[in-house]
N, C-alpha and C positions, 0 to 999 in steps of 0.2 A: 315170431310169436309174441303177441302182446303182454303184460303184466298178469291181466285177470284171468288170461288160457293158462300162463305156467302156471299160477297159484291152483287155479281148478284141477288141473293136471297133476299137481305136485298132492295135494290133497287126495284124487281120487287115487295116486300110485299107495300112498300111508296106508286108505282106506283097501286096500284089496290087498295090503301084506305086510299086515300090522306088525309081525315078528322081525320082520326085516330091521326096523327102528332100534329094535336089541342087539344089533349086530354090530360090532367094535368098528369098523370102517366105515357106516355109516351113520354113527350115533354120532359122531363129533361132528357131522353135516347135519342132520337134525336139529341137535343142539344150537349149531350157527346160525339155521333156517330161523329155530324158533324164536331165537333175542331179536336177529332182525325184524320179524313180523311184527315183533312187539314193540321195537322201535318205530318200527313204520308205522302204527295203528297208533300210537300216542302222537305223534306228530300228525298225521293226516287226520284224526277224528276232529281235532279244534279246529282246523283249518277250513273242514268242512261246515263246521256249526258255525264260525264267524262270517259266513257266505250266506246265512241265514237271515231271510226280516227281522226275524227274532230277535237274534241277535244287535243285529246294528240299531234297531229302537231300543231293547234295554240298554245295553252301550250308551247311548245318545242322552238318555234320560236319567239314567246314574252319574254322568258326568254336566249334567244341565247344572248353571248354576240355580236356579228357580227349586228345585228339590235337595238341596244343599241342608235345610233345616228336617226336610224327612229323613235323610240320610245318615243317619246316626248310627254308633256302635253297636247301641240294641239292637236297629233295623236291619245290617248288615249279620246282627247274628241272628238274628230270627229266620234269616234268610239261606242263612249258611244250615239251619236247623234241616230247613225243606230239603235239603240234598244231602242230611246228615256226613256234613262236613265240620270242618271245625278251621278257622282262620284265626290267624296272631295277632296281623294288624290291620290289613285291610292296604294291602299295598296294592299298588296301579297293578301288578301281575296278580295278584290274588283275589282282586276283584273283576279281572278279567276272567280266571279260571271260574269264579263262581258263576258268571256269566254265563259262560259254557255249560256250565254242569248244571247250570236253570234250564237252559236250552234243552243239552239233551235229555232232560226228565221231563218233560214236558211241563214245567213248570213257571219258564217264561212268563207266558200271554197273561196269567193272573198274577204277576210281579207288575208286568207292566201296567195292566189296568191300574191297579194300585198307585203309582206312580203317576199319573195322567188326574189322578182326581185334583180336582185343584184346589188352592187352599181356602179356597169359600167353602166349596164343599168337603172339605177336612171339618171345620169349622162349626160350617151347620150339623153336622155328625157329631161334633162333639157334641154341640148344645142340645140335642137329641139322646145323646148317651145321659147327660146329666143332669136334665128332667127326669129322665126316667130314675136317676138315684134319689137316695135320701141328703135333704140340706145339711147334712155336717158331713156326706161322702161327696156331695158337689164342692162343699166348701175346700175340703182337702185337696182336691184337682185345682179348686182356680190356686190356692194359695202355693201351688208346685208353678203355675205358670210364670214364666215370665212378664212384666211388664208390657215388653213388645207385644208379646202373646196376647195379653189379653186386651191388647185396643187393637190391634187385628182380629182377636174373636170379636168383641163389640161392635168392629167396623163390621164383617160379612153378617153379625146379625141383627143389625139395626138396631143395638141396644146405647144408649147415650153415655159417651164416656166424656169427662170431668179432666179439669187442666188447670194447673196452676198459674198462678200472676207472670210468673216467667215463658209460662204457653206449653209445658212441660205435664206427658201424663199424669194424671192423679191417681193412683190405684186406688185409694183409701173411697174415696169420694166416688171411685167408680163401681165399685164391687157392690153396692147396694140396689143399683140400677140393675146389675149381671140377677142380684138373685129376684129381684121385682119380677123381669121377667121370666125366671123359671117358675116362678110359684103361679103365674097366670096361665102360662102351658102346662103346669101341673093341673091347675083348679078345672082348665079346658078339658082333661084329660080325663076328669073324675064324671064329669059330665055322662 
């Protein structure tokens, strides 16, 4: 007899003589039955979900280095939020089980889209999101950004960034350029 016959078997015997279960010589069977199953269904449900596309692309993509700067503590608890979990530190095992537990919620496929955008279009999102603000709440975003950040924002959005005698970003010198062009996608927008 196969696994899935005794379990269906064992299941329909519970099911037609439910009192039996209260019975002193068979409660300690029971009992043993039921840690077992529970043991077997945490171990077998991951195993099953890491056999998933799903899976092996969020996998792949969480550990890509290219998304290494989306990947951050917030991102992983925003993430941890969707499966109302909650993580310490985001260990190799803990970000594996969240994996899973994206998986089986279905909550995967819109992790991964997320993840696939790339960072030009991270980028032009931003500069989209901060047109649409007002210039002292755009100002407070760029002034959070990194350096790096913002001559990769200027690279993906054709806006001209400034460099010093040494050939070294300029922020100072650049940031005037950042907001020229939002106030012209703004003016477009009044249109």
């Amino acid at each position: 007899m196969e696994l899935q016959e005794k379990i269906e078997r064992a299941g329909a015997l519970l099911e037609a003589n439910k009192a039996i279960v209260k019975k002193a010589s068979i409660a300690k069977f029971v009992q043993s039955l039921d840690k077992a199953l529970d043991i077997f269904l945490k171990n077998l449900e991951p195993e099953l979900y890491r056999s998933t596309s799903e899976y092996v692309e969020l996998a792949a993509l969480v550990d890509a280095p290219t998304n290494k700067k989306v990947l951050t503590k917030q991102w992983f608890d925003d993430k941890a939020n969707l499966i109302n979990r909650k993580f310490a530190k985001f260990t190799k095992k803990e970000k594996e089980e969240m994996i899973i537990e994206l998986v089986k919620t279905g909550q995967a496929q819109m992790v991964i889209d997320g993840l696939k955008t790339t960072p030009e279009k991270r980028s032009q999102h931003l500069f989209s999101e901060l047109a649409n603000l007002s210039e002292q709440e755009a100002r407070q975003c760029i002034e959070k950004m990194k350096p790096k950040e913002i001559e990769e924002f200027c690279r993906h959005n054709q806006i001209t960034t400034e460099h010093t005698k040494k050939g070294t970003f300029d922020r100072k010198m650049t940031t005037p350029h950042v907001f020229k062009k939002l106030q012209t996608v703004r003016d477009y927008l009044k249109l």
